[in-house]
C-alpha positions as CSV (number, residue, x, y, z in Angstrom):
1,X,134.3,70.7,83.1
2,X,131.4,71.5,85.4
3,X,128.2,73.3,83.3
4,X,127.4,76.4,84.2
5,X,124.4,78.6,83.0
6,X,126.5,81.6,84.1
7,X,130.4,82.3,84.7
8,X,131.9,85.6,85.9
9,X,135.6,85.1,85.4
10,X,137.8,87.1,86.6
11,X,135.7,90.6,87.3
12,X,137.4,93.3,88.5
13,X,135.2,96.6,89.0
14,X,136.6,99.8,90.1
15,X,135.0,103.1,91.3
16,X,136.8,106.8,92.7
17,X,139.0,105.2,95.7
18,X,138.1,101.6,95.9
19,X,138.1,98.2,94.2
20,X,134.3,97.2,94.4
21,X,135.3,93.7,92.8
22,X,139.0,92.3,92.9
23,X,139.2,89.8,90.7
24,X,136.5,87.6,91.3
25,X,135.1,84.3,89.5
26,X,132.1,82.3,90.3
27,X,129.9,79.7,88.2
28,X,126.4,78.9,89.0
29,X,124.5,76.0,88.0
30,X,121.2,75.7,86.2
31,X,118.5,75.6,88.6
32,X,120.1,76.4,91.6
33,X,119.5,79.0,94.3
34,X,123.2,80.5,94.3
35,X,123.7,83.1,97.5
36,X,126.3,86.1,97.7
37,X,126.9,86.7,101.1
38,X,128.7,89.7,102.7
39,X,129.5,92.5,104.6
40,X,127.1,95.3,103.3
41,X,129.3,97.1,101.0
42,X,131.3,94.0,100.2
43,X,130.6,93.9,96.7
44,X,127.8,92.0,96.4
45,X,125.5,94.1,94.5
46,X,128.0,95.5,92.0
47,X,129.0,92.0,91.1
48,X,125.3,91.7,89.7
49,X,125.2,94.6,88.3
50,X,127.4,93.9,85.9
51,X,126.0,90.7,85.5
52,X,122.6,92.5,84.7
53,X,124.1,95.4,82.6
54,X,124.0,98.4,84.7
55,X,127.6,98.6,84.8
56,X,130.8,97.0,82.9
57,X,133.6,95.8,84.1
58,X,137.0,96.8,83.9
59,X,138.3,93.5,83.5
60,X,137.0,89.5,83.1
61,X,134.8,88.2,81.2
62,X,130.9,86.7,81.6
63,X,130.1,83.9,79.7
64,X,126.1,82.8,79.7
65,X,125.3,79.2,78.6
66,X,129.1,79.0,77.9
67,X,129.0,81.7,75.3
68,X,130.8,84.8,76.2
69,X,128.6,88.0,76.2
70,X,129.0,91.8,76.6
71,X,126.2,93.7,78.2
72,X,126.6,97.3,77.5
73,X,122.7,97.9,79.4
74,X,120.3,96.0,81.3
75,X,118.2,95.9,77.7
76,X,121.4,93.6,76.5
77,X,121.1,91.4,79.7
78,X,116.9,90.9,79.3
79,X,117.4,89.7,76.0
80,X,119.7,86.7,77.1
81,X,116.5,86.3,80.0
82,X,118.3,88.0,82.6
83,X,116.1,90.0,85.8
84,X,116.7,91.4,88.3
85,X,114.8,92.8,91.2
86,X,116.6,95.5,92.9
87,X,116.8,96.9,96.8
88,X,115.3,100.0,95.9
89,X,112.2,99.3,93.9
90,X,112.5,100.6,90.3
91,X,108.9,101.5,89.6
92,X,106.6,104.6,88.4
93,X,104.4,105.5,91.6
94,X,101.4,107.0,89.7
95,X,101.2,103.9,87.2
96,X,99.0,100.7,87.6
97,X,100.8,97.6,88.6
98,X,99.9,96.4,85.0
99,X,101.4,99.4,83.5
100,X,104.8,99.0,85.5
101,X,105.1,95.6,84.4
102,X,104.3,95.7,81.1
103,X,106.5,99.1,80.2
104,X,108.6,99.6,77.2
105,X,106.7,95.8,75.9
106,X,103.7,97.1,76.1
107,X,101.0,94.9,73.7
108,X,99.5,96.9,71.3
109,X,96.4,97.0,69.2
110,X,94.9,98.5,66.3
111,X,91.8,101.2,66.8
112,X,89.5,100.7,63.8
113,X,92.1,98.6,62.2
114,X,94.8,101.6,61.7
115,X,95.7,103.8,64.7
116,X,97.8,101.3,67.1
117,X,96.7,101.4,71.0
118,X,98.2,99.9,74.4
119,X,96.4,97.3,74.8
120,X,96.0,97.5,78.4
121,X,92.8,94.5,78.7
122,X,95.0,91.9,77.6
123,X,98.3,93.0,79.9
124,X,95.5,92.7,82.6
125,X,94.4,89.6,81.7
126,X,98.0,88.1,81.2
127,X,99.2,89.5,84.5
128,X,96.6,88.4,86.7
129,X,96.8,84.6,85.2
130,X,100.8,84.9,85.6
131,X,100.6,86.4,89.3
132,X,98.1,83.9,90.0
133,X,100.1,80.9,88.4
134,X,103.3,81.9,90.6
135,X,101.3,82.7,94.0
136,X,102.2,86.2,93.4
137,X,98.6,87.3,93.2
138,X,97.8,91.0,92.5
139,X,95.2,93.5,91.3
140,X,96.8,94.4,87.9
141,X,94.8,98.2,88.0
142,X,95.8,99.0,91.3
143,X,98.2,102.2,91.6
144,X,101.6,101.7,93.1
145,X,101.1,104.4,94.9
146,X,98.5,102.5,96.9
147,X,99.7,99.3,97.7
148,X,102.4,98.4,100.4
149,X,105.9,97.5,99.7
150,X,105.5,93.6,100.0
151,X,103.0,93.8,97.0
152,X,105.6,96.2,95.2
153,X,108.0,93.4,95.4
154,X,105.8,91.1,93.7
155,X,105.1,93.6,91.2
156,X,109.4,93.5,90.7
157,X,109.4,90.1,90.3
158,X,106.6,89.6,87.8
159,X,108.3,91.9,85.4
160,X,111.5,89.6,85.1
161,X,108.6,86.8,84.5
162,X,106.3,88.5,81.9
163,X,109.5,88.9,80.3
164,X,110.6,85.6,80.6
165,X,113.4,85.7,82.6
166,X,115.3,82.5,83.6
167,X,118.1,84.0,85.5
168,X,116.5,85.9,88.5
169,X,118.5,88.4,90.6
170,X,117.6,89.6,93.9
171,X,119.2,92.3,95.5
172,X,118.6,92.2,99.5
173,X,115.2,90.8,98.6
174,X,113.9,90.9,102.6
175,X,115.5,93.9,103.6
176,X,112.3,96.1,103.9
177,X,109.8,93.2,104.8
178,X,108.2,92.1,107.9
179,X,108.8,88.5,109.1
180,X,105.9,87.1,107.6
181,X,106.1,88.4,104.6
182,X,110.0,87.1,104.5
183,X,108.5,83.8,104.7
184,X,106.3,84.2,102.0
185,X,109.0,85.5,99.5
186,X,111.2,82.8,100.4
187,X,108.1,80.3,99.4
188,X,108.1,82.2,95.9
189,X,111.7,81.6,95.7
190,X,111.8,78.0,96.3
191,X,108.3,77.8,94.1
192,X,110.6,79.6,91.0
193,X,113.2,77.0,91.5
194,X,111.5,74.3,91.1
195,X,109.7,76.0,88.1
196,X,113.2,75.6,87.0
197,X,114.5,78.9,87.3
198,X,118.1,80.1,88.3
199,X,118.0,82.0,91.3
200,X,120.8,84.4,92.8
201,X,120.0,85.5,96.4
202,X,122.2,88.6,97.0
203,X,121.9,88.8,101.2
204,X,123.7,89.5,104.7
205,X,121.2,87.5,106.3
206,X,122.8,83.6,106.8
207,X,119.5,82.4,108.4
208,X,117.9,82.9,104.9
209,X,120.5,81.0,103.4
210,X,120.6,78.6,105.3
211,X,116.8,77.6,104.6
212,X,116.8,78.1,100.5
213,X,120.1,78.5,99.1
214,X,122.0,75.8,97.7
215,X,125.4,77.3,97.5
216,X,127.2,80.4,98.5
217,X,129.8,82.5,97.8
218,X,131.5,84.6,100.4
219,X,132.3,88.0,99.1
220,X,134.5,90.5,101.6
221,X,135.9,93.9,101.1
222,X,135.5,93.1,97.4
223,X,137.6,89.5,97.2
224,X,136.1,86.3,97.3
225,X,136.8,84.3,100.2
226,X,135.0,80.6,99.1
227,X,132.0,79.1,97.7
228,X,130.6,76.8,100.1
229,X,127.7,74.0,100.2
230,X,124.9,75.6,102.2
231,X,123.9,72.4,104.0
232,X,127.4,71.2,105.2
233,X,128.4,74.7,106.3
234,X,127.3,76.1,109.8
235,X,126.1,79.6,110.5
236,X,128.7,80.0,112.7
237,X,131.6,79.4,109.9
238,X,129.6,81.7,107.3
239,X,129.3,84.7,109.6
240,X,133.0,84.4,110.7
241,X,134.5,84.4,106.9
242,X,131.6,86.9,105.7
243,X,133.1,89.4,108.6
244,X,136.6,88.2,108.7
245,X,136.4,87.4,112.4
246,X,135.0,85.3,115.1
247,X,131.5,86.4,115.1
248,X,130.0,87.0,118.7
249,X,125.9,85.9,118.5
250,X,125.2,86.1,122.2
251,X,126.3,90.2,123.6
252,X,127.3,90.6,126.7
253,X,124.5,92.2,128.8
254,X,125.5,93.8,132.4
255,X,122.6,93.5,135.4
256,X,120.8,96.9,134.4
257,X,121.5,99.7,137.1
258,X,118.2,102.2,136.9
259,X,118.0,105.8,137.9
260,X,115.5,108.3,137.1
261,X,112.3,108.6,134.9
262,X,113.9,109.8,131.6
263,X,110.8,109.8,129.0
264,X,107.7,109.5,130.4
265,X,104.5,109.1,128.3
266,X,101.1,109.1,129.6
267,X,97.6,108.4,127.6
268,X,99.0,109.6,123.9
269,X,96.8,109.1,121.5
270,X,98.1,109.8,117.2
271,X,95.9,110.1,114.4
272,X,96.9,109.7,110.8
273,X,96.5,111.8,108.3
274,X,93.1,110.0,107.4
275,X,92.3,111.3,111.2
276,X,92.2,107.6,112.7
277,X,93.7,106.4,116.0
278,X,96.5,104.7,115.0
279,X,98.2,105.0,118.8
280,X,95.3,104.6,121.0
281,X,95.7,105.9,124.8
282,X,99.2,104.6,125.6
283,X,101.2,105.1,128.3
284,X,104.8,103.6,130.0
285,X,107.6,105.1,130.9
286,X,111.7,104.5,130.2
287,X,114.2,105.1,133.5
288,X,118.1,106.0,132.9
289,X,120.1,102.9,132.3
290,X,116.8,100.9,130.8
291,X,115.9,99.7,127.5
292,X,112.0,99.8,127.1
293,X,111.4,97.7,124.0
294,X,108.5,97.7,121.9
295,X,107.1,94.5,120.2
296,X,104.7,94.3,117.6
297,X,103.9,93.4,114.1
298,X,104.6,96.3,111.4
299,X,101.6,98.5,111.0
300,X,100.2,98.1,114.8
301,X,101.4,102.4,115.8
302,X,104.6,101.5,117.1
303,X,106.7,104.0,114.5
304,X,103.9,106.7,115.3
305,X,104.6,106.2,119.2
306,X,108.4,106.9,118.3
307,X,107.6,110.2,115.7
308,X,105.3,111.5,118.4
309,X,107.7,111.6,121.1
310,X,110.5,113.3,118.7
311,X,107.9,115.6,117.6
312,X,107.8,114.2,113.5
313,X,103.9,113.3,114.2
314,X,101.6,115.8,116.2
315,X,99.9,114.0,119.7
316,X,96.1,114.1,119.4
317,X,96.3,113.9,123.2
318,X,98.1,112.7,126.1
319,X,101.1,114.0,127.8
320,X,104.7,113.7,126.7
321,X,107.7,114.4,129.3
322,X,111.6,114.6,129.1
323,X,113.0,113.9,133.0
324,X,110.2,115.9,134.3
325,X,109.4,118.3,131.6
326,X,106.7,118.5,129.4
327,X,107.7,118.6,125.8
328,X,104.8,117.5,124.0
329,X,104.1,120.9,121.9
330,X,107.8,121.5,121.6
331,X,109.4,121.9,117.9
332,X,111.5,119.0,117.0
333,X,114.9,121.1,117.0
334,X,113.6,121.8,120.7
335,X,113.1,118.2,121.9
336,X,116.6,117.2,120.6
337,X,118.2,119.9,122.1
338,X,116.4,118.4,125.5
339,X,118.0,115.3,125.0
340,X,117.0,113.0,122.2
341,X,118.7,110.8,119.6
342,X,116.4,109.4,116.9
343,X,117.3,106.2,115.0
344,X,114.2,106.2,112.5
345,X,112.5,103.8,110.6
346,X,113.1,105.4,107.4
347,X,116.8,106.1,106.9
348,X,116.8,107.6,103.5
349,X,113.2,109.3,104.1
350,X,114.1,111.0,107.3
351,X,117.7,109.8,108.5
352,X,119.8,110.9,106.3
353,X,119.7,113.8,103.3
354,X,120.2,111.7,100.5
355,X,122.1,114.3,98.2
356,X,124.5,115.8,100.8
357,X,127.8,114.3,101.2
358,X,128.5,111.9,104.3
359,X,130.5,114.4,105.8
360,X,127.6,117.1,106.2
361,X,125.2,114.6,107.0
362,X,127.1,113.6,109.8
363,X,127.4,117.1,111.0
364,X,123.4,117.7,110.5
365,X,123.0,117.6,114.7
366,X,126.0,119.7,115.0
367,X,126.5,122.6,112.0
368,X,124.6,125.3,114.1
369,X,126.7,125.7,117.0
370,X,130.3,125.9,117.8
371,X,133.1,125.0,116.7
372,X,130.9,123.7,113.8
373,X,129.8,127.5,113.2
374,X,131.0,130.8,114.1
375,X,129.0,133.8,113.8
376,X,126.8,132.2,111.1
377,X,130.2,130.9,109.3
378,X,130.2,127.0,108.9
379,X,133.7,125.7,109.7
380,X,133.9,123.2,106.9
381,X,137.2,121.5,108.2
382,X,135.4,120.7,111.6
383,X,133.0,119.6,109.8
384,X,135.8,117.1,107.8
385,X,137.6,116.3,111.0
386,X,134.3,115.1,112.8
387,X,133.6,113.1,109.7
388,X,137.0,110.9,109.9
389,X,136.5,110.0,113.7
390,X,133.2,108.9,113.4
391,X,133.9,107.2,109.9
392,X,136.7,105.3,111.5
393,X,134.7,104.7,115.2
394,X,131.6,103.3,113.6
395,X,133.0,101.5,110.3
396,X,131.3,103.2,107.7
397,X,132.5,102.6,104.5
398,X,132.3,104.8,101.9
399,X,134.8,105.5,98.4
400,X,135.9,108.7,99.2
401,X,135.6,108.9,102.7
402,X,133.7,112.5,104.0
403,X,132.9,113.3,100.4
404,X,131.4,110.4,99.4
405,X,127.6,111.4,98.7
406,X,125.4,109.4,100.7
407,X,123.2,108.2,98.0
408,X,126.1,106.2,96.2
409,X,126.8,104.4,99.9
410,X,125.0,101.2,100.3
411,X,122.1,101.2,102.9
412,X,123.8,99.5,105.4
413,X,126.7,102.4,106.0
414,X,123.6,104.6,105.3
415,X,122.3,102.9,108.9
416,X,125.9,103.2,110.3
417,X,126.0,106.9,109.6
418,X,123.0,107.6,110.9
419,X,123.5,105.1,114.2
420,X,127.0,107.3,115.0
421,X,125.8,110.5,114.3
422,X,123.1,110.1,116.8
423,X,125.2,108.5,119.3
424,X,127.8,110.8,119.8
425,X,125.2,113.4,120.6
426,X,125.1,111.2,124.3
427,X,121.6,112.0,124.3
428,X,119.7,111.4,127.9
429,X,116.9,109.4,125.7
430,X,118.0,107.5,122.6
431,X,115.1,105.9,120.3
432,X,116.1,103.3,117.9
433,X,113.2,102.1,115.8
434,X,114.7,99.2,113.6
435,X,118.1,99.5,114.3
436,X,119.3,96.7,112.4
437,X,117.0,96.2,109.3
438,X,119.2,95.7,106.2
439,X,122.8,95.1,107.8
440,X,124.8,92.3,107.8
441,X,125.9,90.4,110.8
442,X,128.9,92.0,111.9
443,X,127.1,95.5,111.9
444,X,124.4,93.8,113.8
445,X,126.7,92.9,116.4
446,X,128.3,96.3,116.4
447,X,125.4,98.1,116.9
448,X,123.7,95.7,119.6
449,X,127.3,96.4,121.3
450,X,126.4,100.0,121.1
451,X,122.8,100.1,122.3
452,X,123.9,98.4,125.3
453,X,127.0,100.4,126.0
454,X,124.9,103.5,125.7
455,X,122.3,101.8,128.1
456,X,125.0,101.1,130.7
457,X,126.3,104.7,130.1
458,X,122.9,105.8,131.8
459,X,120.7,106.6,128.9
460,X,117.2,105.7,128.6
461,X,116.7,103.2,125.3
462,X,113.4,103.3,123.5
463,X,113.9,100.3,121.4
464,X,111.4,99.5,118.6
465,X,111.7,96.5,116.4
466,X,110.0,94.3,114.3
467,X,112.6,91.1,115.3
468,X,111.8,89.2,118.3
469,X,114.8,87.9,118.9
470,X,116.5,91.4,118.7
471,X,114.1,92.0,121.7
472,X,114.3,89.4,123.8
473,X,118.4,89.7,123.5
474,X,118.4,93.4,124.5
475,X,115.4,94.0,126.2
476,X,115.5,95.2,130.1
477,X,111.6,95.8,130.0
478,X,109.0,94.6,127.0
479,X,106.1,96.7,125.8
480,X,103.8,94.6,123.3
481,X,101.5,96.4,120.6
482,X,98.6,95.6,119.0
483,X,96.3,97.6,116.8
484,X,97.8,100.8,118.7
485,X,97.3,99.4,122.1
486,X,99.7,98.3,125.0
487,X,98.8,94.9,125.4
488,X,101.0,94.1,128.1
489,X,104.2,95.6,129.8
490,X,106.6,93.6,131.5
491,X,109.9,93.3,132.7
492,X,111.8,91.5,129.9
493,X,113.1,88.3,132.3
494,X,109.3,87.4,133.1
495,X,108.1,87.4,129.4
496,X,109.7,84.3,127.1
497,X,109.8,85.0,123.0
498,X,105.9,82.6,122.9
499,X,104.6,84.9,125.3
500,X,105.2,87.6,123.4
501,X,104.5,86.5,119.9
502,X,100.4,85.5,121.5
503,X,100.2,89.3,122.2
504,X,101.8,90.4,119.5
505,X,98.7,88.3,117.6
506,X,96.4,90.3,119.8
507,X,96.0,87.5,122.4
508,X,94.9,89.1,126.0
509,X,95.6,87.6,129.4
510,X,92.8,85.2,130.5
């Protein structure tokens, strides 16, 4: 019998109209980098969250070290050296990095020998030799609040190790990182295992895999399909039994048929709200039937390009026109009115209404006019009928269908929602600004399938996205950005993935 640090047998978890977990059993080795790979909403995260003590199951059993346990919290699961570092961060903004870390084990001292005091100078001093011992190097007094979410990350994943965790869970660990800094974590990763850590990589993202994982099991719809060995196993045969299909990496992308000038942007300048320049005197324009993509590392004023033409930022100058129009002091109800779909950055900040049910926020273009509202009456079954079409055109998955509340979806369907609703508005300028960030492959597919159906429909794309290759597969023209600037604009067929990375480096033409 093969020895297994942990062993889920059996789990079955159940929530209001559907089986997160069907009777599932896995075993994972000591010192191993164990993947779950699946759909987004496949059951991946639930798994470990039983395994971590958030929830319990309904049936099965977990056995750590061979010993069966029962975790009844995620206090029960730390003391048998359990972490976990979830998708959404779970730390105190207004706190020091030290004072997230060390919280609810905090050290403590003794004021004149009597009254007992946090003693916040040795958690510093402990935290900055563990960060530094681990490559995970951070300023222990800084405020969360202040630093970006890479270093937030790091601040998860030294609280499992100042609590000397050995089992280490991570929940969609690269889902809100840049490229680079996905490279980094997977260093740490590998740097934990061969610290001798257990590591279980919960991901959609089979490249990932492919370069740290040692095994992985294939969750779908709740069931798993097989544990394979990472090395022996293609991408190709992952993606296919993570979606339950024959997986299609290459999209099928018509010659591109352009009409008019749909959006049309000329010398825009956008401050912050520290009044810099963070979009510096741009200008380009996107015809019916093209998709204008932007390039660029995170932080270079590419989101800020995209909030200022939907009218979420204010333009510190320049012009900003729909087919002719100008629109650049125009209220943002105004500007989609005129014929703009907005895929942000930020789904649960600005996409979707986190506390409304799916079905309303699916409706949130649409509730205003009719049939959706009569004479300041909302008709609620419209507003349910709507809901099941797109539900069932778009695949969203949710446990109660149009009254599941958005918040208890995972991000993934979030991103689906919000990728349908916008769509079926058949907008004459649709802006996507990550489109794919956080979904699995088969929604990746879906959603490339869309963007390019809605481009040969004769709408203008404003595509902006951190992944190259995303680009130089959909791309009809390329925009790259550095440090607010257009570096370079050029049809997409002229411009090979090198060329673009140099300017995206701030490289300029000889």
């Amino acid at each position: 019998m093969e020895d297994f640090i942990v062993e889920m047998r059996h789990i079955t978890k159940r929530f209001p109209g559907i089986i997160a977990n069907d009777d599932v059993s896995i075993g994972i080795r000591r010192g191993e980098v164990y993947a779950l790979l699946g759909e987004n909403g496949a059951g991946k995260s639930t798994l470990m969250s039983m395994l971590f003590g958030m929830y319990e199951p309904d049936a099965g059993e977990i056995l750590i070290d061979g010993k069966k346990v029962v975790f009844h919290s995620s206090t029960d699961a730390a003391a048998m050296n359990i972490g976990m570092v979830h998708q959404h961060f779970k730390l105190v903004d207004n706190y020091t990095i030290a004072e997230n870390i060390v919280l609810g084990i905090e050290p403590m001292k003794k004021i004149l020998g009597i009254l007992p005091s946090v003693d916040i100078k040795t958690a510093n001093r402990r935290i900055s030799e563990l960060s530094k011992k681990y490559g995970l190097e951070v300023n222990p007094t800084d405020r969360i609040e202040n630093v970006p979410v890479s270093v937030r990350q790091r601040v998860e994943i030294l609280k499992m190790l100042y609590r000397n965790a050995e089992i280490l869970i991570f929940d969609e660990p690269t889902a809100v990182l840049t490229p680079q800094e996905i490279d980094f974590l997977l260093e740490i990763i590998d740097g934990l295992r061969r610290d001798g850590k257990t590591i279980i990589l919960i991901t959609h993202k089979i490249e990932e895999i492919k370069r740290i994982a040692d095994r992985c099991a294939i969750l779908l719809r709740g069931k798993l399909v097989d544990v394979l060995d990472v090395k022996t196993t293609s991408v190709q045969e992952m993606a296919n039994l993570m979606v339950g299909r024959e997986v299609n990496f290459n999209p099928e992308k018509n010659p591109a048929h352009y009409g008019d000038t749909v959006l049309e942007v000329e010398h825009l300048t956008v401050k912050n709200e520290h009044h810099f320049d963070v979009v510096k005197d741009v200008s380009f324009r996107v015809r019916s039937g093209e998709i204008f993509a932007i390039a660029g590392v995170s932080g270079n004023g590419q989101t800020e390009i995209a909030d200022a033409v939907t009218g979420l930022m204010k333009a510190a100058s320049g012009s900003i026109r729909l087919s002719g129009q100008e629109i650049t002091d125009l209220s943002i109800r105004a500007r989609a009115e005129k014929g703009i779909s907005y895929i942000p950055e930020d789904r649960q900040g600005t996409g979707v209404v986190m506390d409304f049910t799916l079905r309303d926020n699916l409706a949130l273009r649409k509730y205003y006019v009719d049939p959706f509202c009569k004479n300041g009456i909302l008709n609620f079954d419209r507003f349910e009928k709507y809901a099941d079409e797109l539900i069932d055109r778009y695949d969203i998955r949710s446990g109660q269908g149009p009254k599941t509340q958005v918040r208890a979806m995972s991000g993934g369907n979030q991103q689906k929602a919000i990728v349908g609703r916008e769509i079926e508005e058949h907008a004459k300028l649709i802006i996507f600004v990550t489109p794919t960030r956080g979904l699995d492959i088969g929604a990746i597919e879906r959603i490339h399938g869309q963007i390019l159906a809605e481009r040969d429909r004769g709408a203008a794309i404003l595509l902006i996205s951190l992944e190259l290759d995303e680009i130089m597969e959909l791309a009809d023209t390329i925009g790259v950005i550095y440090n607010g600037q257009l570096l370079k604009t050029a049809p997409a067929e002229t411009m090979t993935s090198h060329d673009v990375g140099r300017y995206m480096m701030g490289v300029k033409e000889a």
